[in-house]
N, CA and C of each residue as an Amber inpcrd file, in Angstrom:
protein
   522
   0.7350000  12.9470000   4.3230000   1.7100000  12.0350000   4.9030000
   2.5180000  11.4210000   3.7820000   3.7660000  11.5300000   4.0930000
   4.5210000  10.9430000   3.3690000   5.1480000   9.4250000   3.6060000
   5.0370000   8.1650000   2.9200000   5.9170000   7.0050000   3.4740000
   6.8860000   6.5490000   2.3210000   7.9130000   6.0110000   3.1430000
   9.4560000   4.9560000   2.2800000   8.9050000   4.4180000   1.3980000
   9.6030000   3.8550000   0.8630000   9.9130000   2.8080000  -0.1790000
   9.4530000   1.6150000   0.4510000   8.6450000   0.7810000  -0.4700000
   8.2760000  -0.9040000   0.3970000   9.5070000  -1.9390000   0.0830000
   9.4800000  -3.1710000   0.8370000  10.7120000  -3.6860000   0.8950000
  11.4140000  -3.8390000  -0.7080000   9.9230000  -4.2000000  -1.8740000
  10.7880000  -4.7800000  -2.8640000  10.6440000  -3.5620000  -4.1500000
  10.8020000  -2.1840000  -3.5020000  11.8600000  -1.2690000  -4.6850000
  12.6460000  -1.6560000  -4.8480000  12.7740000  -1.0660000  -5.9950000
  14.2580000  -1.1330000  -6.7720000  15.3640000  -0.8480000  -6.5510000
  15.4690000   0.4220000  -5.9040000  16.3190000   1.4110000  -4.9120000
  17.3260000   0.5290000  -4.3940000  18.0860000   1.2840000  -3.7140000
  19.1770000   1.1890000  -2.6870000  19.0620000   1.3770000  -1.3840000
  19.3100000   1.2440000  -0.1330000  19.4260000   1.3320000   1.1480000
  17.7780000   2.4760000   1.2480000  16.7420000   1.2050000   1.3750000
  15.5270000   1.6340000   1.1820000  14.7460000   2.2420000   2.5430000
  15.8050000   2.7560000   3.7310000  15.8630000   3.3140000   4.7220000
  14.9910000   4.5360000   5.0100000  15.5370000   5.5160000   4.6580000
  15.1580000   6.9840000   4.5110000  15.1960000   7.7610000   3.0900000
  14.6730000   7.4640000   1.9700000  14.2760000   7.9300000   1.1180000
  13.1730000   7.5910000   0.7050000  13.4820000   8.5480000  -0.5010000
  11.9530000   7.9480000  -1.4450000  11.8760000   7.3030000  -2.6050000
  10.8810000   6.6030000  -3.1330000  11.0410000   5.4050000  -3.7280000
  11.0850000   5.9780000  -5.4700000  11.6880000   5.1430000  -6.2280000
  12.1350000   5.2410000  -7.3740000  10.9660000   5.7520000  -7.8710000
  11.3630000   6.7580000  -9.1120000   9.8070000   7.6980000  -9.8590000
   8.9470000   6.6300000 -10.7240000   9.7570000   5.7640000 -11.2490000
   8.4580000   4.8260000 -11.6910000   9.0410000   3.1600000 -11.2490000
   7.8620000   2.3290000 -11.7440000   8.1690000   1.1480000 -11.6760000
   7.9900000   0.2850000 -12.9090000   8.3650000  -0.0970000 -14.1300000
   8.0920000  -0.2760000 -14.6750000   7.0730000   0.4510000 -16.2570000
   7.3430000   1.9570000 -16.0630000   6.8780000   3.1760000 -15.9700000
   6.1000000   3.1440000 -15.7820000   5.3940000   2.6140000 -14.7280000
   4.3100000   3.4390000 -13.7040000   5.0990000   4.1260000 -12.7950000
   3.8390000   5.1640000 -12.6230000   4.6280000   6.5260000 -11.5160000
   4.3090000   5.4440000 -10.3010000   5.1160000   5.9030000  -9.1100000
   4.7630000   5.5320000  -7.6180000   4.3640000   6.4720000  -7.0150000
   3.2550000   6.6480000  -5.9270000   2.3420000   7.2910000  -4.8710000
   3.5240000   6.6120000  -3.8280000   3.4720000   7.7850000  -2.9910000
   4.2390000   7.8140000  -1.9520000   3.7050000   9.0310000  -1.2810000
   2.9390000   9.4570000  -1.0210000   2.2920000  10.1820000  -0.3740000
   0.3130000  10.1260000  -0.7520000   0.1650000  10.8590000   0.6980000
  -1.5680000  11.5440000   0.4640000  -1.7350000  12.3880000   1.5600000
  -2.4350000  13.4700000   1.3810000  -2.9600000  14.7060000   1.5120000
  -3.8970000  14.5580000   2.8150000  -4.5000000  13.7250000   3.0370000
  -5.6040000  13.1650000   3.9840000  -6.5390000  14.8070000   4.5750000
  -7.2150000  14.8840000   3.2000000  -8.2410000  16.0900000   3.0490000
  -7.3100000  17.4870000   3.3760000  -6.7490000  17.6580000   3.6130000
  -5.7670000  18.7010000   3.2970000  -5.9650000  19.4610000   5.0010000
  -6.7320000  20.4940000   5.1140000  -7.2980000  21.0970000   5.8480000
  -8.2490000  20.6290000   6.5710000  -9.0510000  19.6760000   6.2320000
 -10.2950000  19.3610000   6.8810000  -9.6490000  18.4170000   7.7440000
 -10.4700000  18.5460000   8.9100000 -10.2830000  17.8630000  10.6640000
  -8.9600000  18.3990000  11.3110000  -8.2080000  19.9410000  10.5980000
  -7.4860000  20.1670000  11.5750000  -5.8090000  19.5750000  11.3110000
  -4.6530000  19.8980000  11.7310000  -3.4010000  19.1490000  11.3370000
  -3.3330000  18.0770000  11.8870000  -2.2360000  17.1830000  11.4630000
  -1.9830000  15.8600000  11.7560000  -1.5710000  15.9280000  13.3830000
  -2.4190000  15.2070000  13.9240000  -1.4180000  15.0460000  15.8900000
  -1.2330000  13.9070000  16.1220000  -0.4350000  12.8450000  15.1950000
  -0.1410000  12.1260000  15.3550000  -0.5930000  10.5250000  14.7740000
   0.3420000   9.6990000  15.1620000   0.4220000   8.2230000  14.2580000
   0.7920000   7.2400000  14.9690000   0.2250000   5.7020000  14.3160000
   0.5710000   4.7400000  14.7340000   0.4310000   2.8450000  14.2820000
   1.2510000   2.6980000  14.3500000   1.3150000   1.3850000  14.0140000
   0.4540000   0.0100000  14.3960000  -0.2120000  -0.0250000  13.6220000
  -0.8660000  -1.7540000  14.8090000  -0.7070000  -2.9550000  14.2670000
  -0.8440000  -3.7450000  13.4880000  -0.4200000  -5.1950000  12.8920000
  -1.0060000  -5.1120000  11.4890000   0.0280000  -6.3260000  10.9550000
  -0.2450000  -6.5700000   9.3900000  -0.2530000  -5.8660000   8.4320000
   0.2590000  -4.3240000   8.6470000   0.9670000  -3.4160000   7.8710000
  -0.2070000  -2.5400000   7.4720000  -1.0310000  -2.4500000   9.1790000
  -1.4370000  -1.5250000   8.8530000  -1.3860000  -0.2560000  10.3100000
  -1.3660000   1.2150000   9.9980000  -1.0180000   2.3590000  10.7800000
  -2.5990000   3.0360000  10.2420000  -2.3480000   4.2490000  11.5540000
  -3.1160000   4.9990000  11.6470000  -2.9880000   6.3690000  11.5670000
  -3.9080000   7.3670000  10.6530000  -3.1780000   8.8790000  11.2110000
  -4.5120000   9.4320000  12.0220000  -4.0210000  10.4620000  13.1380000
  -4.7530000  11.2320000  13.5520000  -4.9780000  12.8690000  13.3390000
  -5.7560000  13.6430000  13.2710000  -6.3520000  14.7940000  13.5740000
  -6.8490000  15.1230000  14.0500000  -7.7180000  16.4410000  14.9140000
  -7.9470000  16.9770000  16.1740000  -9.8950000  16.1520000  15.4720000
  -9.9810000  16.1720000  14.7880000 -11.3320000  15.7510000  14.4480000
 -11.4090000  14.2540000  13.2520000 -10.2830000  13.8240000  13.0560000
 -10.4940000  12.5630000  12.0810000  -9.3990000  11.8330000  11.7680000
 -10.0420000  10.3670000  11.7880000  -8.8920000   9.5530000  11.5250000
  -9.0730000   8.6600000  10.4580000  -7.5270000   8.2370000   9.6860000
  -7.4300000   7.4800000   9.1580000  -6.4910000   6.1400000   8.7440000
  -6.8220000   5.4020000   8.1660000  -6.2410000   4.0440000   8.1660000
  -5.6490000   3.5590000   7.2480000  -4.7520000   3.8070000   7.1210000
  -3.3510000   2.8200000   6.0870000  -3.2130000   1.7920000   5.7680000
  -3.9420000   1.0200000   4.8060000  -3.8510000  -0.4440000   4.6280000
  -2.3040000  -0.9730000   3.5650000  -1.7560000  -1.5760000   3.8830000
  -0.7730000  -2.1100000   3.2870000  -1.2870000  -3.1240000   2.0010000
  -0.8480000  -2.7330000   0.8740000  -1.2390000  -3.1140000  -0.1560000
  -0.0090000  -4.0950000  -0.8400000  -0.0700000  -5.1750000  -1.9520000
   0.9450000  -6.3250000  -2.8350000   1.4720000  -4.8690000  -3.7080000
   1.1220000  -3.5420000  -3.9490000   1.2890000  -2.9370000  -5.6040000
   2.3770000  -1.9840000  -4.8710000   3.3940000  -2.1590000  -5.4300000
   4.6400000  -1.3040000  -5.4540000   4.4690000  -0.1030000  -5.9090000
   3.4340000  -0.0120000  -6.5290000   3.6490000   1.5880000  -7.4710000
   2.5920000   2.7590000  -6.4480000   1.5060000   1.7430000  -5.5320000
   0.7030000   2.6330000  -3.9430000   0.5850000   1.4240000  -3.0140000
   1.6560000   1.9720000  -2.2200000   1.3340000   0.8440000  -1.4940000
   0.9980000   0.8890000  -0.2550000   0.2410000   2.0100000  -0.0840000
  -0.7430000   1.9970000   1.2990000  -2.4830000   2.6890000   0.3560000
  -3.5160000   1.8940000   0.6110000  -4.6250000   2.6620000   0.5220000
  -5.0810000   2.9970000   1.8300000  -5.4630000   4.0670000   1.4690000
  -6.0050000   5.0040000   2.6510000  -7.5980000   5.3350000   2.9060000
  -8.1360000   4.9750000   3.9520000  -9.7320000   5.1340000   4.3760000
  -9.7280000   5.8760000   5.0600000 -10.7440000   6.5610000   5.3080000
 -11.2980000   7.3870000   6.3690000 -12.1110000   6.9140000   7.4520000
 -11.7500000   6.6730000   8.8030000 -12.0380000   6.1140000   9.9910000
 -13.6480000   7.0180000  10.2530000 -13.1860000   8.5100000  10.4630000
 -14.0230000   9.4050000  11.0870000 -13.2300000  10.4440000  10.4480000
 -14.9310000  11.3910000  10.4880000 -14.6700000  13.1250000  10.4820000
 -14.9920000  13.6160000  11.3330000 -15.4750000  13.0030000  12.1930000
 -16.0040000  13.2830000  14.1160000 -14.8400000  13.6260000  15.2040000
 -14.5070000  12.0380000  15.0410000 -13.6120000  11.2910000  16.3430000
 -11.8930000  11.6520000  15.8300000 -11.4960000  12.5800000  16.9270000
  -9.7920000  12.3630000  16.6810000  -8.8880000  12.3720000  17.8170000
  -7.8410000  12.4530000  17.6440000  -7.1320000  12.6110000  18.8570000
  -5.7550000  14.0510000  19.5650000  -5.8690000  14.3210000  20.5290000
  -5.1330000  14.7640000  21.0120000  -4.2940000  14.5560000  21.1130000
  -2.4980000  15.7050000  20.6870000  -1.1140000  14.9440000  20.2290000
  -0.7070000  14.6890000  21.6380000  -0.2990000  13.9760000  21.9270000
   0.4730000  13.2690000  22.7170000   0.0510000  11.8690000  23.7400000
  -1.6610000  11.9550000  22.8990000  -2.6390000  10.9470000  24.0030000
  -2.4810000   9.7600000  22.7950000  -2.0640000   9.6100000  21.7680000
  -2.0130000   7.9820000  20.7770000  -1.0290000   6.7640000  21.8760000
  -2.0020000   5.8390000  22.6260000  -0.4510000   4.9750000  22.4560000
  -1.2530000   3.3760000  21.9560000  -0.1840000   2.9020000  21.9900000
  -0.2310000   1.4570000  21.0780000  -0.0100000   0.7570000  22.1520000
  -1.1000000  -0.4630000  22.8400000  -1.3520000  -1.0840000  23.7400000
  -2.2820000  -2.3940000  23.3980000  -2.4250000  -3.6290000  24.4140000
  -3.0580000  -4.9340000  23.5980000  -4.5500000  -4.7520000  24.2140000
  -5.3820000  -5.7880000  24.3990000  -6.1980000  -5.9370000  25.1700000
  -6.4090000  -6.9170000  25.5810000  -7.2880000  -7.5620000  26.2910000
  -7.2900000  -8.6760000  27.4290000  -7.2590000  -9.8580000  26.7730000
  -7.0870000 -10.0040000  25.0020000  -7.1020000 -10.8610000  24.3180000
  -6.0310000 -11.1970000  24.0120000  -4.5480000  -9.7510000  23.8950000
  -3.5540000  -9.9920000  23.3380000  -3.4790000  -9.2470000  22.3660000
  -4.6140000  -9.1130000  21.6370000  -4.8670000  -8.3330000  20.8410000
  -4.1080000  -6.6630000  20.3700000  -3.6050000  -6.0870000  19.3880000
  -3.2580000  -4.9130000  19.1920000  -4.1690000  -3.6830000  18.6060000
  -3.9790000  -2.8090000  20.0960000  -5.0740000  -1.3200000  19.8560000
  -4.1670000  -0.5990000  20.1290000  -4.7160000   0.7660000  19.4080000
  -4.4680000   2.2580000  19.3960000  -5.2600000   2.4940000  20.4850000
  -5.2790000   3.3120000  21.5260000  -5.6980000   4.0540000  22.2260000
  -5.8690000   5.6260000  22.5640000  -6.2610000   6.2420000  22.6170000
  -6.2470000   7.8480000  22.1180000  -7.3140000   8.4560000  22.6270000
  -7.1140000   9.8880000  23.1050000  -7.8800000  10.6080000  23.9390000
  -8.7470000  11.8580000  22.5260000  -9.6250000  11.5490000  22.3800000
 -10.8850000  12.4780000  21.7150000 -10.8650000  13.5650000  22.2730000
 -10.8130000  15.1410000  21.7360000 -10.7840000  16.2670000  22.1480000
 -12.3320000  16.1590000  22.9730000 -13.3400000  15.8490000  22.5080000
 -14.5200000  15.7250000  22.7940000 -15.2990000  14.9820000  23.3760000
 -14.6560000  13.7230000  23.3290000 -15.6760000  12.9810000  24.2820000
 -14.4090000  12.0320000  24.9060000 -13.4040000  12.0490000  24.9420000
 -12.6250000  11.2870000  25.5800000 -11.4640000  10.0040000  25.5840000
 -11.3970000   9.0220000  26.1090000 -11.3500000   7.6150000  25.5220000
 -11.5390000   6.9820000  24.4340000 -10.9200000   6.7200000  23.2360000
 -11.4020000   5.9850000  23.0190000 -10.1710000   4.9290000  22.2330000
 -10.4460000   3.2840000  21.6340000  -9.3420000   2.9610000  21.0010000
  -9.6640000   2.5370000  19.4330000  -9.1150000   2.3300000  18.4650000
  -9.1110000   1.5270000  17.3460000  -8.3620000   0.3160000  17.1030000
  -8.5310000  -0.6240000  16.4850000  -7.8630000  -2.0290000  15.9060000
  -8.5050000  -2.9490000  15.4940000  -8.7640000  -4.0020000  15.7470000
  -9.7580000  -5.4050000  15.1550000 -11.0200000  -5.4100000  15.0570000
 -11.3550000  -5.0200000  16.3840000 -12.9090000  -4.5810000  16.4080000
 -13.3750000  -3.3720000  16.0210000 -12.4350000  -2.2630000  15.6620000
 -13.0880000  -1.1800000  14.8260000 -12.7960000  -0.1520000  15.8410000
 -13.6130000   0.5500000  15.4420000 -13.1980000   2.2710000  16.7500000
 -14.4110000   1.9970000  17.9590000 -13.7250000   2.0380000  18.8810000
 -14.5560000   2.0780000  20.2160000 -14.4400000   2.9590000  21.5290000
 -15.8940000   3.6370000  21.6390000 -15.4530000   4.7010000  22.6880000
 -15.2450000   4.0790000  23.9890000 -14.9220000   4.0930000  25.0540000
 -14.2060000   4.1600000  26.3930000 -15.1870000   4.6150000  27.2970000
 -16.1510000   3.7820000  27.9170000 -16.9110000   4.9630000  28.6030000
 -16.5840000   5.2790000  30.1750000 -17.2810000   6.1080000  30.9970000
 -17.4500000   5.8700000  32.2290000 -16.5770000   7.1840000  32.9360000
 -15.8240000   8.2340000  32.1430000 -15.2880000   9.3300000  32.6860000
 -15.9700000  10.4980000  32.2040000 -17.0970000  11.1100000  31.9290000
 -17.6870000  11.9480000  31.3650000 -17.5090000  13.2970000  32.1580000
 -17.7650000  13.2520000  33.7840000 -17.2560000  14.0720000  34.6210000
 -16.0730000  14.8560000  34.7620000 -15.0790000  13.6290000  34.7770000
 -13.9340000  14.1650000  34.7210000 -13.1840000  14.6540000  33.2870000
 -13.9050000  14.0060000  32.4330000 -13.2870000  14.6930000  31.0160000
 -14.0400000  16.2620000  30.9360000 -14.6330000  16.1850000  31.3980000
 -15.3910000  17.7120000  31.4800000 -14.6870000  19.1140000  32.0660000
 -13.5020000  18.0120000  32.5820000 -12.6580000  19.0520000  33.5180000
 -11.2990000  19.3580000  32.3940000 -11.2030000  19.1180000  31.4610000
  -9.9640000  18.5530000  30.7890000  -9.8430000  20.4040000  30.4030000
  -8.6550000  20.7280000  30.0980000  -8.2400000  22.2190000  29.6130000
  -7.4960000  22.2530000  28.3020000  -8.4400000  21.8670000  27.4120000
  -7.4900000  21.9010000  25.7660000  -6.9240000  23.3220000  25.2220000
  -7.1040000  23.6300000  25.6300000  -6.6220000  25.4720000  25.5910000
  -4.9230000  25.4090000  26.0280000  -4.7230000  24.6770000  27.0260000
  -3.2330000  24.3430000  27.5590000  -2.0270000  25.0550000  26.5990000
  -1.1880000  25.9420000  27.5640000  -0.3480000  26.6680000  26.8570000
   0.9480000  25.2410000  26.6700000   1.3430000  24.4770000  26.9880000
   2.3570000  23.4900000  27.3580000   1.9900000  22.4500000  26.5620000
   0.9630000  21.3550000  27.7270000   0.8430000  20.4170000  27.3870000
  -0.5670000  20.4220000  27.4960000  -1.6250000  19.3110000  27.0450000
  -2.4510000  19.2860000  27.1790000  -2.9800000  17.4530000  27.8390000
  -1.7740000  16.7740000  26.8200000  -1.8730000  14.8760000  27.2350000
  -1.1130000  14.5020000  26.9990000  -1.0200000  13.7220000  27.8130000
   0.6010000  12.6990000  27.2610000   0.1870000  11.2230000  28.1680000
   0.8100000  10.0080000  26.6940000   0.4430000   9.2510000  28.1410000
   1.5760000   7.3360000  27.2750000   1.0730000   6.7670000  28.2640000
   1.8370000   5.5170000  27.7080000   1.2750000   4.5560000  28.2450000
   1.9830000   3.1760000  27.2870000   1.3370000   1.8290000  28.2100000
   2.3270000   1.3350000  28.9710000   1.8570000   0.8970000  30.3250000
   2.4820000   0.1680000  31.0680000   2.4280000  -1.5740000  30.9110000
   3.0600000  -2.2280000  30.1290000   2.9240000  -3.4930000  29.7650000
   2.8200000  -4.8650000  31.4420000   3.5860000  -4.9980000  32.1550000
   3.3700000  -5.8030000  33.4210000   2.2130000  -5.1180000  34.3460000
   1.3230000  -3.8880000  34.0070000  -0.0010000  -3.9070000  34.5830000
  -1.1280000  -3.6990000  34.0170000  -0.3790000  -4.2770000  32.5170000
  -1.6830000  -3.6490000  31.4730000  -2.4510000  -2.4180000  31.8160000
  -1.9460000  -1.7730000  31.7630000  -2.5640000  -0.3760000  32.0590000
  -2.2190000   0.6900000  31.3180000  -3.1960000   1.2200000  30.5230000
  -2.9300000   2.4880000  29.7820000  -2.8390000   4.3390000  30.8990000
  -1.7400000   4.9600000  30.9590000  -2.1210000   5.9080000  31.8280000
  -1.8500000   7.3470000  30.7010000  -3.0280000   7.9560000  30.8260000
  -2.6950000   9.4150000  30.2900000  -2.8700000  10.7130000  31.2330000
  -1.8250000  11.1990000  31.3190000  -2.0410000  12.4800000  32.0610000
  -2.2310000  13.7620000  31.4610000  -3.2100000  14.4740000  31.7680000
  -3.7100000  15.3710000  30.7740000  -3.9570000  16.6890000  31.8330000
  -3.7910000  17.9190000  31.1800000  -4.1990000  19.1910000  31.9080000
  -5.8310000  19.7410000  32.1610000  -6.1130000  20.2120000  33.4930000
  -7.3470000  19.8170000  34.0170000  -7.5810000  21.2200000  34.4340000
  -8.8700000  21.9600000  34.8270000  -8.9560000  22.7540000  35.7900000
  -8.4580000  24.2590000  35.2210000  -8.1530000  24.2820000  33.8460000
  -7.4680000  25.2240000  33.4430000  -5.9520000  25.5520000  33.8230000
  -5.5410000  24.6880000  34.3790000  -3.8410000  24.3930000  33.8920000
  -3.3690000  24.3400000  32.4610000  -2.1350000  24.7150000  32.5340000
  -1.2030000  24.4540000  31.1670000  -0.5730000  23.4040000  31.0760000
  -0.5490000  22.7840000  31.9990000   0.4250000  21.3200000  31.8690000
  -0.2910000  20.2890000  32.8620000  -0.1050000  19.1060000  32.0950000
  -0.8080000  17.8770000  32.9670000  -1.0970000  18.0560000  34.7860000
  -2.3000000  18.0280000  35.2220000  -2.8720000  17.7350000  36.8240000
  -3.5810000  16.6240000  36.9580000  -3.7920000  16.2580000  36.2180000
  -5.0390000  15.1210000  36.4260000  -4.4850000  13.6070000  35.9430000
  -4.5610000  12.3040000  36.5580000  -4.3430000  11.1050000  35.7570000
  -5.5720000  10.2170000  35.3710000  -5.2250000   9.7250000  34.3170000
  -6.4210000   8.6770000  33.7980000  -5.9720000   7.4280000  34.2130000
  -6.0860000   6.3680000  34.6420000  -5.3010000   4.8130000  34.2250000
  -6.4600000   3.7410000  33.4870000  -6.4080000   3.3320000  32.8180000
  -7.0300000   2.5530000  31.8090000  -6.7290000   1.1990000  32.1350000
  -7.6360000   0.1010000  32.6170000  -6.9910000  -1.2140000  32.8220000
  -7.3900000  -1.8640000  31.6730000  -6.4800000  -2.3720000  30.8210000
  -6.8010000  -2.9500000  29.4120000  -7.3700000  -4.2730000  29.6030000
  -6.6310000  -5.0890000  30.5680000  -6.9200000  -6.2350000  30.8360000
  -8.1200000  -6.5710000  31.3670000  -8.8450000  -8.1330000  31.2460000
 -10.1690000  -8.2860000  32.1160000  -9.8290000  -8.6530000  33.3560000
């Protein structure tokens, strides 16, 4: 993954490029590899508070902490080499606190979200995730938050379909 320039490069219209080769001659990191191959390609990303994002893979995720050092200014952890997500199932939703979570559908076991309290699985659909068709020539998930019903909905392909049959709805709220 590659990211911009932080607000206080040196640069010019610190928009869509990349950030000056050194700082003071230190080199700048503006990228990482996030194990290269291992857990599968990237399916996706996301933002949650205080400058920090998330990346996903079909088997692992990781976490972008926003760092004061201009020259790396995201360190990067490893969430899981287990737990990942399916591209089009990430969305960014609160919880009954207000709170900001990632939410994201696990090739393998389903549900689950990340943010304050850490990574947490989703339980209570085991049946019906059993039906899920990741093989899907199309689509496999897609989904979004509905903010006035707090409700996370992902629709995902079921039954050996190629494109979404089945809906999930997620009530975030208590």
């Amino acid at each position: 993954v590659w990211w911009g320039p932080v607000q206080a490069d040196p640069g010019v219209a610190n928009a869509e490029r990349l950030p000056i080769s050194t700082t003071g001659g230190l080199p700048i990191t503006s990228s990482n590899n996030l194990d290269n191959f291992d857990g599968g390609p990237i399916t996706g990303g996301a933002a949650a508070t205080f400058g920090v994002w998330y990346a996903f893979k079909n088997n692992a995720i990781y976490q972008a902490n926003r760092t004061s050092d201009n020259t790396n200014a995201y360190d990067i952890i490893t969430i899981s080499k287990v737990i990942g997500a399916i591209p089009g199932s990430i969305v960014r939703a609160v919880d009954e606190g207000g709170a900001t979570w990632i939410y994201f559908l696990d090739p393998n076991s389903g549900p689950y979200r990340i943010g304050p309290g850490g990574l947490q699985r989703i339980l209570g659909i085991r049946t019906t995730w059993s039906r899920i068709s990741l093989q899907a020539a199309n689509v496999v998930a897609c989904g979004c938050y509905y903010l006035y019903k707090q409700q996370v909905h992902w629709w995902i392909a079921a039954d050996g379909n190629d494109s979404p049959t089945l809906k999930i709805v997620l009530q975030v709220s208590s």
